[in-house]
N, C-alpha and C positions, 0 to 999 in steps of 0.2 A: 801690521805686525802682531803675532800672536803671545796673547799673552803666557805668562811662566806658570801661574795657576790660578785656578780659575777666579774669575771675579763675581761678585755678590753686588746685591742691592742695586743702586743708581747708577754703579759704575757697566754692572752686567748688561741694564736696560740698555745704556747708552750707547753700549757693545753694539749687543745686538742689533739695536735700529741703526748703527751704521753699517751693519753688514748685512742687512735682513733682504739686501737685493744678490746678495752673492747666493743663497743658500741655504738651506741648516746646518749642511754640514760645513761650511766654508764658516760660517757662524761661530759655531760651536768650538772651531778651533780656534779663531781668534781672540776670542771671550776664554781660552783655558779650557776647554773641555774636551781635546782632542778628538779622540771618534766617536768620544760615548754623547750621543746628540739627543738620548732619552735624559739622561742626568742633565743636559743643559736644559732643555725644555722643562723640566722640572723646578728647575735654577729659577729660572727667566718667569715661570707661571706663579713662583712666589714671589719674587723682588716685584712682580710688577702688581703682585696681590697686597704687598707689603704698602705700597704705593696709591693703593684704594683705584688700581688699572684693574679692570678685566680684561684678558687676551684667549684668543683659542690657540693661536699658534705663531711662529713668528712672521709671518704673513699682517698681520694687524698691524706689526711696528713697522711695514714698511709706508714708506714716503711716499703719498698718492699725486702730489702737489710737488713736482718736483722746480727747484730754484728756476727755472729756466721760463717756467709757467708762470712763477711768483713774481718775478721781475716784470712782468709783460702786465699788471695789474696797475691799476691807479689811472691818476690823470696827470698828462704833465701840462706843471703852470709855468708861461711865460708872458712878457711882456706882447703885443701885437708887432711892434717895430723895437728896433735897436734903440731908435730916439726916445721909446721908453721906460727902458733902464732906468 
């Protein structure tokens, strides 16, 4: 859902990196920024400046390690047999 205007700070970041696989421009509008996608990249280059993040573009905020990957990680502990439990 797109936001009504635009958002700043943690909240912009957090935009973005949830939509940073749609787009910029898909981005841009759901963060508030309708079609102007240089004013959001400008937005997003300070909130995440602001944040002591360097970013070149919204490309960096996407999710390289997607849940599906995460989940598949670790070891699982169980007993050898039922008997013990």
């Amino acid at each position: 859902m797109a936001s009504s205007s635009p958002l700043t700070g943690v909240i912009l970041v957090d935009c973005a990196r949830a939509n940073a696989s749609e787009g910029l421009a898909i981005a841009a509008e759901r963060c508030g920024y309708g079609n102007d996608t240089a004013r959001f990249q400008t937005a997003l280059r300070t909130a995440c400046s602001d944040m002591n993040v360097e970013i070149e573009g919204l490309s960096d905020l996407e999710d390289d390690d997607p849940a599906a990957v995460r989940a598949e990680r670790g070891m699982n502990v169980a007993p050898d047999t039922p008997s013990d439990l």
